[in-house]
C-alpha positions as CSV (number, residue, x, y, z in Angstrom):
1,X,1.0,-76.8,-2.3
2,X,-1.2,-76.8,0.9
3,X,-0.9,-76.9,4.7
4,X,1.1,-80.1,6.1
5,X,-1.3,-81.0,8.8
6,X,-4.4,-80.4,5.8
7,X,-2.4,-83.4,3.6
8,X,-1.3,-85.4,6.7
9,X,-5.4,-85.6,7.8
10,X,-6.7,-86.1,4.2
11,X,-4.3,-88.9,4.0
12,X,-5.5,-90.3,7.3
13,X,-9.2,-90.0,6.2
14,X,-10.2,-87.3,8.9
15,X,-11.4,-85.0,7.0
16,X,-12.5,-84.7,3.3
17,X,-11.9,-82.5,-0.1
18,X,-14.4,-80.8,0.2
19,X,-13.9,-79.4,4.4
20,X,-10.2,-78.4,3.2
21,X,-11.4,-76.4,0.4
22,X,-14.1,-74.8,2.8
23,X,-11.7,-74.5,5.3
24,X,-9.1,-72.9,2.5
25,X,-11.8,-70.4,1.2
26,X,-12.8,-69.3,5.0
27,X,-9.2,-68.1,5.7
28,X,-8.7,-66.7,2.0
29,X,-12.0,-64.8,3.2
30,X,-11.0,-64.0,6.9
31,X,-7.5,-62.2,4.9
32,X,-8.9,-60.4,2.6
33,X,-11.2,-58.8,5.6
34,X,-8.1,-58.3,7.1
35,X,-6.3,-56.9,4.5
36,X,-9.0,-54.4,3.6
37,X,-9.2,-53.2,7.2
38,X,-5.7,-52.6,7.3
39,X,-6.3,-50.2,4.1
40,X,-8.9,-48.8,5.5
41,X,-6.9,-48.0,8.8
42,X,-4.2,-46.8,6.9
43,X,-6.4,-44.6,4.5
44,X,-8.3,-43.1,7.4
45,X,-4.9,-42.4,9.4
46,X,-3.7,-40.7,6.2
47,X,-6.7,-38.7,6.1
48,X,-5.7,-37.9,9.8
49,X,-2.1,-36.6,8.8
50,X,-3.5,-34.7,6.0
51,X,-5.7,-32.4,8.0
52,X,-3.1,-32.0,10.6
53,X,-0.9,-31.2,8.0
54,X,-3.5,-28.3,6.6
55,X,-4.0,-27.0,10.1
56,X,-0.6,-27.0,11.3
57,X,0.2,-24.8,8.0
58,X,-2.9,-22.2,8.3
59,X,-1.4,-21.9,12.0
60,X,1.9,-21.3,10.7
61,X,0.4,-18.6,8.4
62,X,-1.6,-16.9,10.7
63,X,1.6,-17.0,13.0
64,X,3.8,-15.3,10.5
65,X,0.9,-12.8,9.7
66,X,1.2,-12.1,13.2
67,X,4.8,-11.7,13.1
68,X,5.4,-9.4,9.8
69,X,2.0,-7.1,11.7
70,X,4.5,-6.9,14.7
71,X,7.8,-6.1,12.7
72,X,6.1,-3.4,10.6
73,X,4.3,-1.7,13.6
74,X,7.9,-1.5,15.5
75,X,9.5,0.0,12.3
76,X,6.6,2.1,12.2
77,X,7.3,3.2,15.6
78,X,11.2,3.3,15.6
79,X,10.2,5.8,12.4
80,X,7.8,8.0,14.3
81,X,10.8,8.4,17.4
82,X,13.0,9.8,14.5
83,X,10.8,11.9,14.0
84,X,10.3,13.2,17.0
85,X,13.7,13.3,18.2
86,X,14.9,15.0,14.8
87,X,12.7,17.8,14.8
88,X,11.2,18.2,18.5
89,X,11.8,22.0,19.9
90,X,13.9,22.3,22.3
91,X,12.6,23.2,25.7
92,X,14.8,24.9,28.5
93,X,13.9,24.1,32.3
94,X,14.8,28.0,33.1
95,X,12.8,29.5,29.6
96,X,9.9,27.5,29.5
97,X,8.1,27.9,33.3
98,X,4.2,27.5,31.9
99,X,2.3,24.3,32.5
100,X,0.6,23.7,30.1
101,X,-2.5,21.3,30.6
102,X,-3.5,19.5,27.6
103,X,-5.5,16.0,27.3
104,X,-4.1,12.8,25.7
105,X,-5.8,9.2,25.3
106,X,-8.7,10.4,28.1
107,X,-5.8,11.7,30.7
108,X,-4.7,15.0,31.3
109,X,-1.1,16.1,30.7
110,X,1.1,18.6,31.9
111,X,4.2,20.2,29.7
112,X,6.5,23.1,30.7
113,X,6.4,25.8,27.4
114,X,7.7,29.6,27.2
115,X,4.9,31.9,25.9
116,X,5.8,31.7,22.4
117,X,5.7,28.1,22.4
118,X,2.0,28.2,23.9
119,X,0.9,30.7,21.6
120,X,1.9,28.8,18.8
121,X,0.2,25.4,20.4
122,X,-2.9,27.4,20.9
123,X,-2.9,29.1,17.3
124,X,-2.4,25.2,16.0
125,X,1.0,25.6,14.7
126,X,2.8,23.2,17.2
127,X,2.0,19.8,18.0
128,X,2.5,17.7,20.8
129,X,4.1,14.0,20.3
130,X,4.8,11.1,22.7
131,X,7.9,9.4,22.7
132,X,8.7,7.1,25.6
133,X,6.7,8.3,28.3
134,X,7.4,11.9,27.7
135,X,6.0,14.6,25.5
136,X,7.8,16.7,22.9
137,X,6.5,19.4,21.0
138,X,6.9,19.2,17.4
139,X,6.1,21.7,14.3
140,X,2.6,20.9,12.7
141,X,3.6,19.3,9.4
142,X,5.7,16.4,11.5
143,X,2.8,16.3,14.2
144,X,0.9,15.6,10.8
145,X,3.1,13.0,9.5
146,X,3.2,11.1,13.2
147,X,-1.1,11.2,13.4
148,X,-0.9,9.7,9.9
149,X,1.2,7.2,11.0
150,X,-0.3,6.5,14.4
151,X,-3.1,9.0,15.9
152,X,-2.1,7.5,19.1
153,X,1.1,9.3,19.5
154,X,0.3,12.8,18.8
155,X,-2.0,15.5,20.2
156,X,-2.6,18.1,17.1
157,X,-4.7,21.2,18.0
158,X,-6.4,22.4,15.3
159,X,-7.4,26.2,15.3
160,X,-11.2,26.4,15.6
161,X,-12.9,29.2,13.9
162,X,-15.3,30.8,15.9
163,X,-18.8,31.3,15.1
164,X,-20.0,35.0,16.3
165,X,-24.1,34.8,17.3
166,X,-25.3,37.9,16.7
167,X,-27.3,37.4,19.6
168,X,-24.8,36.9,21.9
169,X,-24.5,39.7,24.5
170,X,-21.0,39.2,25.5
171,X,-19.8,39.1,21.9
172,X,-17.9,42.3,22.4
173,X,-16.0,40.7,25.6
174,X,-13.4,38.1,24.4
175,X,-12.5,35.3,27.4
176,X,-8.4,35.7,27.2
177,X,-6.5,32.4,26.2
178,X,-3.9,32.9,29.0
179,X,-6.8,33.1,31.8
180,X,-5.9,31.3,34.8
181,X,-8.6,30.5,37.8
């Protein structure tokens, strides 16, 4: 069965067999281009959606990475201010009337101690933590735990042992802890 106006001219002698076939075969070609494009097209547009695809899932990774890093640093944090709160010393405004000066993160820091407490800071068996802006003082073993946690949040002061030069001509006179300018 062929095209009604290619019958309808043969029959009226304006064209022969041998145009319509060439004809015929021209638009079989011209299709088949056609049709390949379109795969090609599609193909390449599925190609497309693929590597979206793999992108949009390595972002949603990394995203999630990012979001479980978050959640176990705030649990990490919301454990270290139980800590702190659990076994911080208590500190009376009236008792504890010495500044003490320390330095934290490159600032320096002021807390209100008795002298027991700053003896025992000094002798390195107190700790000093941060917890919401404020700082807390805290028995070595938990200043310990919070520094392995996050060094960030605790100030530990370790007691240095002192190396005596025999040379030294003020070795017999000590400079006092407690000495004030």
């Amino acid at each position: 069965m062929g095209n009604a106006f290619q019958d309808q001219f043969l029959k009226a002698g304006v064209v022969t067999k041998q145009q319509v076939k060439k004809a015929q075969s021209a638009k079989n070609k011209k299709s088949k281009q056609q049709r390949s494009k379109k795969e090609k097209v599609v193909d390449e547009n599925k190609l497309k959606a693929q590597q979206a695809a793999k992108e949009k899932a390595a972002a949603d990774r990394e995203l999630n990475r990012k979001k479980e890093e978050q959640a176990r640093q705030k649990a990490v944090s919301s454990e270290i201010d139980q800590l702190i709160t659990k076994n911080c010393l208590k500190r009376d405004d009236e008792a504890c009337d010495i500044a003490y000066n320390f330095q934290h993160r490159k600032k320096v820091n002021r807390v209100y101690v008795n002298q027991e407490m700053k003896q025992d800071i000094i002798d390195g068996k107190l700790g000093i933590a941060r917890i919401e802006g404020r700082y807390e003082l805290v028995p070595l073993p938990i200043a310990e735990k919070i520094q392995q946690r996050n060094d960030k949040r605790v100030v530990v002061f370790e007691k240095e042992d002192e190396v005596i030069d025999e040379n030294d001509p003020y070795a017999k006179f000590q400079v006092p802890d407690d000495l004030v300018w």
